[in-house]
Each structure stands twice: as C-alpha cells, then as structure tokens.
PDB file with SEQRES, HELIX, SHEET and CRYST1 records, atoms N, CA, C and O in Angstrom:
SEQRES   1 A   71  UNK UNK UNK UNK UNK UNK UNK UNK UNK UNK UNK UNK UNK          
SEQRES   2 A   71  UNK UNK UNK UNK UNK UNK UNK UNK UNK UNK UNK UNK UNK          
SEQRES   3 A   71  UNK UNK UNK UNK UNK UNK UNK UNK UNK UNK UNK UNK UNK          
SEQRES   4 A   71  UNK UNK UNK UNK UNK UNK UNK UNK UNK UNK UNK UNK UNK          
SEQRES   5 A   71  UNK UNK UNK UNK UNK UNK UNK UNK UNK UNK UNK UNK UNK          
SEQRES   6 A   71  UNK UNK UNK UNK UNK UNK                                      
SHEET    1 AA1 3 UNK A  43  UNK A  47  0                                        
SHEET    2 AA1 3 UNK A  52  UNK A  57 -1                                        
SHEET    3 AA1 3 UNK A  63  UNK A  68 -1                                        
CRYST1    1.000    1.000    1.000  90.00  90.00  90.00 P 1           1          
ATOM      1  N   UNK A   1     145.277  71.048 101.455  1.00  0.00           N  
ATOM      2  CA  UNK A   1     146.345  72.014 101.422  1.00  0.00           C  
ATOM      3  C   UNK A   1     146.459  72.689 102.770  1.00  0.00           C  
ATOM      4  O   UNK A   1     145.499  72.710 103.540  1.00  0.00           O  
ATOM      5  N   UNK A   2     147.530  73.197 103.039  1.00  0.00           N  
ATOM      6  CA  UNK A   2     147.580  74.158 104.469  1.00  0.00           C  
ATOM      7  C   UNK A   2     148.597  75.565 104.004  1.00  0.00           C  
ATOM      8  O   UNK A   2     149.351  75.969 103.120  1.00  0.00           O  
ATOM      9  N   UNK A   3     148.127  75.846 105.004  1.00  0.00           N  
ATOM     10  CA  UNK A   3     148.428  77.150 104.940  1.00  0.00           C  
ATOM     11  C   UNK A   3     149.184  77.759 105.792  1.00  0.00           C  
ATOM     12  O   UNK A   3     149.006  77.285 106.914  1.00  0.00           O  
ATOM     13  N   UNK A   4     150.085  78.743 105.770  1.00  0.00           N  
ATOM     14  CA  UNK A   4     151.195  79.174 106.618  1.00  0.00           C  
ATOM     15  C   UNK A   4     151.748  80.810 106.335  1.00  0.00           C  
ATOM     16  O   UNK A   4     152.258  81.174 105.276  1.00  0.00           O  
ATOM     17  N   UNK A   5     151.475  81.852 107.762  1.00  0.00           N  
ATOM     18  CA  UNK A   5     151.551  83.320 107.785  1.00  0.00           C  
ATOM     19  C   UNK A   5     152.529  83.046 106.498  1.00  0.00           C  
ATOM     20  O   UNK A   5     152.536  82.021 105.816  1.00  0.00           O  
ATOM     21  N   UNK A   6     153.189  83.977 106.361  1.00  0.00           N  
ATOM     22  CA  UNK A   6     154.193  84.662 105.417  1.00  0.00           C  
ATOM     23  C   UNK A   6     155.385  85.109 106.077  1.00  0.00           C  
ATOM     24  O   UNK A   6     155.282  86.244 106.541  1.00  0.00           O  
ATOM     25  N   UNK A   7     156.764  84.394 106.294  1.00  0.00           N  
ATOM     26  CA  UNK A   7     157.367  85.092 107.558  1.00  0.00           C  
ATOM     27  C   UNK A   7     158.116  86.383 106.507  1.00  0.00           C  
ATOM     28  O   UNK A   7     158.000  86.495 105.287  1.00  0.00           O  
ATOM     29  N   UNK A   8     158.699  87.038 107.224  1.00  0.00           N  
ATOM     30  CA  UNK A   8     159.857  88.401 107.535  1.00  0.00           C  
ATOM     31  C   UNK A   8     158.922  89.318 106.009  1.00  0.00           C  
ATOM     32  O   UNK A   8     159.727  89.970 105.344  1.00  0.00           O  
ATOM     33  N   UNK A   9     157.696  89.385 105.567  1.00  0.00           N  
ATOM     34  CA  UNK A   9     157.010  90.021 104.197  1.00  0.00           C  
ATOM     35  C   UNK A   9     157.297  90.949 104.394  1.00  0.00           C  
ATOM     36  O   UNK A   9     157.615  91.673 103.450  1.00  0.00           O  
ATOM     37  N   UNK A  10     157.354  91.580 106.133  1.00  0.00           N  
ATOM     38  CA  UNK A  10     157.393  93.253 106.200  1.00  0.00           C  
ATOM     39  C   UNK A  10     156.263  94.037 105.647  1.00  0.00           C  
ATOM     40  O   UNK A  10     156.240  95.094 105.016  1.00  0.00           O  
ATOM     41  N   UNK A  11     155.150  93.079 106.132  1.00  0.00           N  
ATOM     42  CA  UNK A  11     153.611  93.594 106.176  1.00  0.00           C  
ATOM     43  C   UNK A  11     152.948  92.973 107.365  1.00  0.00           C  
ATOM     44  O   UNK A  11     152.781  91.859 107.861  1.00  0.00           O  
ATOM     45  N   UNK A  12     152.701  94.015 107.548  1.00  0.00           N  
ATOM     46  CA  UNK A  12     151.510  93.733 109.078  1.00  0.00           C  
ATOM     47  C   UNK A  12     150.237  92.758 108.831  1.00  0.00           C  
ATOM     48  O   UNK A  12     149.706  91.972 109.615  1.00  0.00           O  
ATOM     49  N   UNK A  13     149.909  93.078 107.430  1.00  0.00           N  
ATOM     50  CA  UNK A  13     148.588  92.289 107.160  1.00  0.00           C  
ATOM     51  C   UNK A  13     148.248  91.095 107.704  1.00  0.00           C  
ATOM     52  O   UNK A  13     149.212  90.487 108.170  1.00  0.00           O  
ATOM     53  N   UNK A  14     146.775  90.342 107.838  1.00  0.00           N  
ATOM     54  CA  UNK A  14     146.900  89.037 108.027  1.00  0.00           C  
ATOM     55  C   UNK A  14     146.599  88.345 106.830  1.00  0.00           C  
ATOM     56  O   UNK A  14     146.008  87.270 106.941  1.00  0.00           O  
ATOM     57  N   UNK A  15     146.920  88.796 105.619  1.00  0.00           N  
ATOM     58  CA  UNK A  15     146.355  88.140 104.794  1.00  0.00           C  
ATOM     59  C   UNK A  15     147.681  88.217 103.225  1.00  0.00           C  
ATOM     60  O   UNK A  15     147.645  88.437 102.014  1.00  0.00           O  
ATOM     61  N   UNK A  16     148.620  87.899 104.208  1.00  0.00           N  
ATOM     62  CA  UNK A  16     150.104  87.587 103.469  1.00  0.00           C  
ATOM     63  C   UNK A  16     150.058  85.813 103.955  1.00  0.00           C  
ATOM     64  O   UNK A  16     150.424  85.389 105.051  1.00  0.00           O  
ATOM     65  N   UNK A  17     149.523  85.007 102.848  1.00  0.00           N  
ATOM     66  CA  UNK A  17     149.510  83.517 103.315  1.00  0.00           C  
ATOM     67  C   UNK A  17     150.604  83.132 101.702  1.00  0.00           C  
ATOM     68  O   UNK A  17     150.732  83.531 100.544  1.00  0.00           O  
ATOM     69  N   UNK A  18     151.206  82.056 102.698  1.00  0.00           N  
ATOM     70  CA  UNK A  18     151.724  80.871 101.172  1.00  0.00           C  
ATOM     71  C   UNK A  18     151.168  79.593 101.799  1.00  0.00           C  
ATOM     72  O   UNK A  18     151.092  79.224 102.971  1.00  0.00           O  
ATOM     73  N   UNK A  19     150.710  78.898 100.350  1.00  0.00           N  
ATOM     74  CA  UNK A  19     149.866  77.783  99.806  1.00  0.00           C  
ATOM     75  C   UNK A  19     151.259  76.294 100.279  1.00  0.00           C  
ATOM     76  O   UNK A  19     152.320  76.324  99.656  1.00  0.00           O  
ATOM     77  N   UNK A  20     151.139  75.685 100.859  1.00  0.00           N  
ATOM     78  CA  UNK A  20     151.978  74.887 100.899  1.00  0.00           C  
ATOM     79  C   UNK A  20     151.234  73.503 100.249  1.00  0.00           C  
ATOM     80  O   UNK A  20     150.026  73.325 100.405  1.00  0.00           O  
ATOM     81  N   UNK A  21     151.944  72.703  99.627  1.00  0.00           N  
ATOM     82  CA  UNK A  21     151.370  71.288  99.012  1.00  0.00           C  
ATOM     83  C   UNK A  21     151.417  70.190  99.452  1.00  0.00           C  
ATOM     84  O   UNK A  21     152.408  69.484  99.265  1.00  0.00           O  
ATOM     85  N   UNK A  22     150.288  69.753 100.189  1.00  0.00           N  
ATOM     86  CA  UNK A  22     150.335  68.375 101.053  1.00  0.00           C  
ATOM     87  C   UNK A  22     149.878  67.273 100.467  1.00  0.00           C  
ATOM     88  O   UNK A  22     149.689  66.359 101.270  1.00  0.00           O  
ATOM     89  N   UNK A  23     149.646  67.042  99.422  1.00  0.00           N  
ATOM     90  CA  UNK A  23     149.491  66.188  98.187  1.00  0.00           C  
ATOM     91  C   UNK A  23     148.665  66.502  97.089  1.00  0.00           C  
ATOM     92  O   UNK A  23     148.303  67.618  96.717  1.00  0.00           O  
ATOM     93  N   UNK A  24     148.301  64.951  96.417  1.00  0.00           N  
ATOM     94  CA  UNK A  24     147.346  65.625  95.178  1.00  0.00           C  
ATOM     95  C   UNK A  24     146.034  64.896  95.219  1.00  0.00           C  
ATOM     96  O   UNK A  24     145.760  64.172  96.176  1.00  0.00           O  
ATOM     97  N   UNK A  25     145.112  65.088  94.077  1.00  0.00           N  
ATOM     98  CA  UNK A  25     144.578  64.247  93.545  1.00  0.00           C  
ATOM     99  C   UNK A  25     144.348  64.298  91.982  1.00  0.00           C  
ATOM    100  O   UNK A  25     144.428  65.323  91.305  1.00  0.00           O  
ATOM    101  N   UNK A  26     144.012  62.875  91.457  1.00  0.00           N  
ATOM    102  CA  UNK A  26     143.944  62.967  90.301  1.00  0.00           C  
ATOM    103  C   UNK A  26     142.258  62.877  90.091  1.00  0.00           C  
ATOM    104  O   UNK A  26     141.340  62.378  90.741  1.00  0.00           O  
ATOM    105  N   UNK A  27     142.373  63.688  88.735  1.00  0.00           N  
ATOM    106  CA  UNK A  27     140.646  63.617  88.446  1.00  0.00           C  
ATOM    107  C   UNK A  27     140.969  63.556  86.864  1.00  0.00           C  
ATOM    108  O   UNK A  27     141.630  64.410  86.272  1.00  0.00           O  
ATOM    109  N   UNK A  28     140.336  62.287  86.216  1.00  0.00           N  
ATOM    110  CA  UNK A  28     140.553  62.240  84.811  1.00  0.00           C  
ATOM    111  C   UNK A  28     139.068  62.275  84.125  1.00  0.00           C  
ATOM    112  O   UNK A  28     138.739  61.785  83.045  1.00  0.00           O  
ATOM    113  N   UNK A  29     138.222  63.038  85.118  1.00  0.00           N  
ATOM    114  CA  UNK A  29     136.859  63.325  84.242  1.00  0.00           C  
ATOM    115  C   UNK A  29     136.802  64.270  82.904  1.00  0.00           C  
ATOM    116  O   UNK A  29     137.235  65.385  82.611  1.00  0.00           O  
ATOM    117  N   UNK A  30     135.938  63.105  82.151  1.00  0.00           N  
ATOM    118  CA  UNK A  30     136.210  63.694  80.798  1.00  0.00           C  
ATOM    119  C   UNK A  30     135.343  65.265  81.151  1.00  0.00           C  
ATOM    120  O   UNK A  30     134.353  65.287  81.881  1.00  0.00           O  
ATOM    121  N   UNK A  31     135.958  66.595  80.449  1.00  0.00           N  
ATOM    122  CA  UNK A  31     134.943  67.641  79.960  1.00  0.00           C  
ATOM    123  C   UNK A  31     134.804  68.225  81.871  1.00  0.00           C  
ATOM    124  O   UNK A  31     133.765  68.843  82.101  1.00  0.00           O  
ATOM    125  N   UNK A  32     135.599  68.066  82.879  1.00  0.00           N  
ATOM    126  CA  UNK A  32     136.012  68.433  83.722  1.00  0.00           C  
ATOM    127  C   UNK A  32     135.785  70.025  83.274  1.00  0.00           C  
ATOM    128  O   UNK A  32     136.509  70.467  82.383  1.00  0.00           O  
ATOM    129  N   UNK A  33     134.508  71.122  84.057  1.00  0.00           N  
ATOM    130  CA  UNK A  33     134.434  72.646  84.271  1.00  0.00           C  
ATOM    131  C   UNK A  33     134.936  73.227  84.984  1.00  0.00           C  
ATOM    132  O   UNK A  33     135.378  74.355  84.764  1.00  0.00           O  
ATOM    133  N   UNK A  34     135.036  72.410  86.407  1.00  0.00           N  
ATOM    134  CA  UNK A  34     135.057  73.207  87.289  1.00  0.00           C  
ATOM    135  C   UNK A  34     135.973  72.403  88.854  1.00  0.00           C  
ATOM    136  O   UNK A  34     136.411  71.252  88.864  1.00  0.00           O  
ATOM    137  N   UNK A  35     136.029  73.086  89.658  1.00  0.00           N  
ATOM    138  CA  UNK A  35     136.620  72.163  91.119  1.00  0.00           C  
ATOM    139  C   UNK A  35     136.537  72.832  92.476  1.00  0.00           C  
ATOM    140  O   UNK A  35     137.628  73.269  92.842  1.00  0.00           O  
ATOM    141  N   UNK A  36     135.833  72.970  93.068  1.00  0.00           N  
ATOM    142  CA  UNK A  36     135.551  73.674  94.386  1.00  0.00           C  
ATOM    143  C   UNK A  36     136.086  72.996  95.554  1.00  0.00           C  
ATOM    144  O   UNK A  36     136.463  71.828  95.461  1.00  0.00           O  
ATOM    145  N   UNK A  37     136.149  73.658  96.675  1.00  0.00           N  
ATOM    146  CA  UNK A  37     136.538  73.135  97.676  1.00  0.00           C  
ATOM    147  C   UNK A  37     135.577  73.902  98.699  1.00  0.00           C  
ATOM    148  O   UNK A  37     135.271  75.087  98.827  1.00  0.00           O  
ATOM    149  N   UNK A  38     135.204  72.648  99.419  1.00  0.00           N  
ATOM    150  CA  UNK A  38     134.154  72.834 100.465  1.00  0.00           C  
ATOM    151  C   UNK A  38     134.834  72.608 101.644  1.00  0.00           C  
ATOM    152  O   UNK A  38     135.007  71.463 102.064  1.00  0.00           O  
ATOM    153  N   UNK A  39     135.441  74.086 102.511  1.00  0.00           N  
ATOM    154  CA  UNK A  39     135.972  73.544 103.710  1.00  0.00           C  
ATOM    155  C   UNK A  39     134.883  73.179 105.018  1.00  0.00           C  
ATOM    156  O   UNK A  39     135.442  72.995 106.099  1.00  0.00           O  
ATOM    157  N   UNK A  40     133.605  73.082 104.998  1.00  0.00           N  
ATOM    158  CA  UNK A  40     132.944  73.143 105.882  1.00  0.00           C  
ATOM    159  C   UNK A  40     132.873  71.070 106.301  1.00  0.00           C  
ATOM    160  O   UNK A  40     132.959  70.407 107.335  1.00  0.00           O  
ATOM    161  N   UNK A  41     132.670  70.738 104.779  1.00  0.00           N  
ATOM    162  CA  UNK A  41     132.474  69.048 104.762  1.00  0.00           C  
ATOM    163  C   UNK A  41     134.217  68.402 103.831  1.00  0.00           C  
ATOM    164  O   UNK A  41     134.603  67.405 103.221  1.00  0.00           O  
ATOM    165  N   UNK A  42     134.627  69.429 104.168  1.00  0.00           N  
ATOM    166  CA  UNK A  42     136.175  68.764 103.386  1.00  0.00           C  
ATOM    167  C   UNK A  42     136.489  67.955 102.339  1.00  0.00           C  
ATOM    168  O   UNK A  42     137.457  67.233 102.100  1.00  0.00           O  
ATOM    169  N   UNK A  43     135.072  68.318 101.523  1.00  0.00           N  
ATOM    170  CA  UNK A  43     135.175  67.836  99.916  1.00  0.00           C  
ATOM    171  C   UNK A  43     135.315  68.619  98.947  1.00  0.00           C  
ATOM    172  O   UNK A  43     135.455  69.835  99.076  1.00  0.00           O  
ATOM    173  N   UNK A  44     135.291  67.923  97.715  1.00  0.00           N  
ATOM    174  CA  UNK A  44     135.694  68.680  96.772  1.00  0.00           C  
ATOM    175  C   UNK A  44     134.830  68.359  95.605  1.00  0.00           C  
ATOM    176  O   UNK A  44     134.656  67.325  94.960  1.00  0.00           O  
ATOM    177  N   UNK A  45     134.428  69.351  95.545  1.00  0.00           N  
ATOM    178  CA  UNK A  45     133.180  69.114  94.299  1.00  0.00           C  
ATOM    179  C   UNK A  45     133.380  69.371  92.730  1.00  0.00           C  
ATOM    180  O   UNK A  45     133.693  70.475  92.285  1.00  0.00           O  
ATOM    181  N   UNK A  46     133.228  68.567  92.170  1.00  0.00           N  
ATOM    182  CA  UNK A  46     133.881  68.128  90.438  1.00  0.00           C  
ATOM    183  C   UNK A  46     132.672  68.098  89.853  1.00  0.00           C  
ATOM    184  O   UNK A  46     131.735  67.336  90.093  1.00  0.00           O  
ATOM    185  N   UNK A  47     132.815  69.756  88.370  1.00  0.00           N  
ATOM    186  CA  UNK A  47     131.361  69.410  87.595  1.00  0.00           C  
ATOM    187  C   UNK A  47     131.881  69.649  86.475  1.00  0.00           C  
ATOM    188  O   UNK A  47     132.844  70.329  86.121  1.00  0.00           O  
ATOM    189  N   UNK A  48     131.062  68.948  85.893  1.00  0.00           N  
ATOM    190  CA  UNK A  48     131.837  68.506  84.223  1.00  0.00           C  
ATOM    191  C   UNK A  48     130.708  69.337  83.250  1.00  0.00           C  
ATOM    192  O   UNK A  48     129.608  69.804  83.544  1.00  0.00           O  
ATOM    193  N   UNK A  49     131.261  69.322  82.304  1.00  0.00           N  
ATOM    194  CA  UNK A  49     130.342  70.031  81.154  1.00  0.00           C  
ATOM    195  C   UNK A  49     129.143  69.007  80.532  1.00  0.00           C  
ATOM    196  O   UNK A  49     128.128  69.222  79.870  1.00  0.00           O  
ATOM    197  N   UNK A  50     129.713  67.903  81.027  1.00  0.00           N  
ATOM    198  CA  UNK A  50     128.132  66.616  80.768  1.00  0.00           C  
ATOM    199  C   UNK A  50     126.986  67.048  81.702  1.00  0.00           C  
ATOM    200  O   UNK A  50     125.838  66.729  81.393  1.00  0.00           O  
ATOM    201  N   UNK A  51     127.269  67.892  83.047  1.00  0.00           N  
ATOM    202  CA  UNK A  51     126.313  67.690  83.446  1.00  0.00           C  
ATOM    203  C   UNK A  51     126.175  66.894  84.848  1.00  0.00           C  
ATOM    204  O   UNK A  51     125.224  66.618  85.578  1.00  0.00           O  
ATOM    205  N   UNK A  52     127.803  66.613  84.887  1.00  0.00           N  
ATOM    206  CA  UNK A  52     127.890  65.191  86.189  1.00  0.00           C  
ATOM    207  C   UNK A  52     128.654  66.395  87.784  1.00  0.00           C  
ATOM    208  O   UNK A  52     129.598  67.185  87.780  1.00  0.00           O  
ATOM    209  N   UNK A  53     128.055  66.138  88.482  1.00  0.00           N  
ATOM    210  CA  UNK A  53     128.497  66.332  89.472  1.00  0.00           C  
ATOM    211  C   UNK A  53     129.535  65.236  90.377  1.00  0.00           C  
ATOM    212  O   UNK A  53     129.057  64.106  90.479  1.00  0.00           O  
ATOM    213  N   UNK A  54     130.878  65.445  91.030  1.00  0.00           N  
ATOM    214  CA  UNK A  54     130.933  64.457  91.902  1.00  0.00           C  
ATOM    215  C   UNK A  54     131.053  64.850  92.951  1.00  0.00           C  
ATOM    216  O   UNK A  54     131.079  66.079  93.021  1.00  0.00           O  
ATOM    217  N   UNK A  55     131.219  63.877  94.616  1.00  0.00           N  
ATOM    218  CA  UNK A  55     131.621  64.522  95.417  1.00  0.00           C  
ATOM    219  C   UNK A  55     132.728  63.414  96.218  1.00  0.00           C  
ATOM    220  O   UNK A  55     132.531  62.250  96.566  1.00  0.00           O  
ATOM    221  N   UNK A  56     134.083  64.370  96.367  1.00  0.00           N  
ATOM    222  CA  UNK A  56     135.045  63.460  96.811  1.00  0.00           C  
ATOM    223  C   UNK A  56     136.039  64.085  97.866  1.00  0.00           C  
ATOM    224  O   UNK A  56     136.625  65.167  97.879  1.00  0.00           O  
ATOM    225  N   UNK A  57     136.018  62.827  98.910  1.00  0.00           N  
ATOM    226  CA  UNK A  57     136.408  63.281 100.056  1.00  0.00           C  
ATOM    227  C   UNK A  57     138.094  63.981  99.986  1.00  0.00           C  
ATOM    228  O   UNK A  57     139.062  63.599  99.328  1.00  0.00           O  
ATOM    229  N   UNK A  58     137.944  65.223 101.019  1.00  0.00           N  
ATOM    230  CA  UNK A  58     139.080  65.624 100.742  1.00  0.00           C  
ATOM    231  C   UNK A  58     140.310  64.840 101.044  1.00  0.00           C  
ATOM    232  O   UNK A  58     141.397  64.879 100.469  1.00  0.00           O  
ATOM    233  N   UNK A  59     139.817  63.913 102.350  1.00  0.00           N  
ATOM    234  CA  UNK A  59     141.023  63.368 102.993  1.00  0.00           C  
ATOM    235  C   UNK A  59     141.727  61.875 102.186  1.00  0.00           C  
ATOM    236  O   UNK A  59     142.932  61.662 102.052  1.00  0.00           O  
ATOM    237  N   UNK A  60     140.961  61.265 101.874  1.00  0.00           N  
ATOM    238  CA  UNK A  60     141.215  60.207 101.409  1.00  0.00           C  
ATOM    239  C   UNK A  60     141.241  60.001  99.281  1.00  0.00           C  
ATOM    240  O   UNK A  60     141.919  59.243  98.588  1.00  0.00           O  
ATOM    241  N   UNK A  61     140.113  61.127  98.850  1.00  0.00           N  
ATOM    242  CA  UNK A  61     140.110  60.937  97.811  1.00  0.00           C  
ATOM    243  C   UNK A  61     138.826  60.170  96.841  1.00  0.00           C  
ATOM    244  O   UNK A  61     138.671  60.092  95.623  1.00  0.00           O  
ATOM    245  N   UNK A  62     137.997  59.651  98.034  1.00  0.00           N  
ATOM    246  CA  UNK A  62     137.201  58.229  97.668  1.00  0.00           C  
ATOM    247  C   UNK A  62     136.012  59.174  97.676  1.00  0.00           C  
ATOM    248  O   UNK A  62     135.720  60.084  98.451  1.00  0.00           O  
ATOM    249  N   UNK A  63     135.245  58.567  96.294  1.00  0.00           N  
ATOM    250  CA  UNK A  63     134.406  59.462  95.850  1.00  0.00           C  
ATOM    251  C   UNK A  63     133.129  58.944  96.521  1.00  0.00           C  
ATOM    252  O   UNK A  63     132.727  57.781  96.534  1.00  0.00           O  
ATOM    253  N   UNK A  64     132.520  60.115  97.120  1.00  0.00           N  
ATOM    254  CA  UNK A  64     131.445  60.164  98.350  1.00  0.00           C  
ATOM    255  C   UNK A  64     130.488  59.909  97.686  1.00  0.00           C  
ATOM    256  O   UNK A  64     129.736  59.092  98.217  1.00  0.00           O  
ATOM    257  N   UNK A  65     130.083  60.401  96.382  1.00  0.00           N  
ATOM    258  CA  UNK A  65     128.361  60.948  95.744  1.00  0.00           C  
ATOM    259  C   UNK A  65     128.478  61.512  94.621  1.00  0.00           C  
ATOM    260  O   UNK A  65     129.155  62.539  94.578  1.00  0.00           O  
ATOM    261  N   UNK A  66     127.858  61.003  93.404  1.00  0.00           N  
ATOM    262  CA  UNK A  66     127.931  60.899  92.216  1.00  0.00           C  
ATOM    263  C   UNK A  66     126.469  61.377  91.526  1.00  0.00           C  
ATOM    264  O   UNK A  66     125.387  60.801  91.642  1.00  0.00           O  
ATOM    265  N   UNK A  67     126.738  62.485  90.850  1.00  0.00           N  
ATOM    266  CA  UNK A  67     125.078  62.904  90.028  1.00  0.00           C  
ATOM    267  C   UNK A  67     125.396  62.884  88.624  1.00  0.00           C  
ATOM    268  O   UNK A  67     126.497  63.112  88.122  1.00  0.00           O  
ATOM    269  N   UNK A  68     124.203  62.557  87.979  1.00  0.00           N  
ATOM    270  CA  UNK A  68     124.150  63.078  86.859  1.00  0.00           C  
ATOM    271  C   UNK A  68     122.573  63.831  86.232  1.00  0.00           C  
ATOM    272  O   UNK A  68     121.530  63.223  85.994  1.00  0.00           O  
ATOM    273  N   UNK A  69     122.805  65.146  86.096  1.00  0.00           N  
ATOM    274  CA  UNK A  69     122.105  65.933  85.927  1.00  0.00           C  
ATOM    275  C   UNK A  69     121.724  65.826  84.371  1.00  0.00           C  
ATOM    276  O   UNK A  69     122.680  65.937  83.603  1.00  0.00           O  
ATOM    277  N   UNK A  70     120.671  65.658  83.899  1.00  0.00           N  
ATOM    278  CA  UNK A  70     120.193  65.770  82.205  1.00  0.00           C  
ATOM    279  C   UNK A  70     119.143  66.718  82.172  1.00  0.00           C  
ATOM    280  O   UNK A  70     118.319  66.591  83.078  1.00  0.00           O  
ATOM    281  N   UNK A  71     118.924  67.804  81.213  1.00  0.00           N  
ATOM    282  CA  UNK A  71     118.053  68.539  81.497  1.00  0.00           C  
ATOM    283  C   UNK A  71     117.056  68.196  80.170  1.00  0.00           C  
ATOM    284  O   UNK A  71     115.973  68.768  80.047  1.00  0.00           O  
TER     285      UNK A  71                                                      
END                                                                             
C-alpha cells in the first residue's frame, strides 16, 4: 500500500494520510486470526487459529516460511 499527505485538509498536522490501493492479496487460510504487516522485511505475517503461522512476501505474494505450531 502507499501512502499520500492529505491535500487542501486545512490541518497543519503530519499525520492527515489517505491509504491509497496498489493491489491485493488473496489469503484463503482456513480459521485465518490475524494479518500483520512487517515494514522492516516487507512481509506479511498470517496466523490462524490452528496454530499456523505464514510468512509472505509483500511484493510478490509468494509464501516465504510456513510454521506450524502444536502445543
């Protein structure tokens, strides 16, 4: 996603941003909790209520690293 000031808001702030949409991805993990975004490694981290972690690249989509946690 990117991001872009806020023009004519008629606030000084720097923290008048709109979300612009530079595509998607699909995630059809069953029991899907959660979805983070890691801007440091530009992935996106997917944890499910099984217990599964994934990790998938932001740019392309292609899933980097795959856990599954059982306790």
């Amino acid at each position: 996603m990117a991001a872009a000031a806020s023009p004519g808001s008629g606030s000084s702030t720097s923290s008048d941003w709109i979300v612009l949409r530079d595509g998607c991805l699909r995630c059809d993990e069953v029991g899907l909790r959660s979805l983070s975004y890691h801007p440091a490694l530009n992935a996106i981290l997917a944890v499910t209520s099984r217990g599964s972690i994934k990790v998938i690249d932001g740019t392309s989509g292609a899933i980097l690293q795959a856990s599954a946690l059982h306790g």
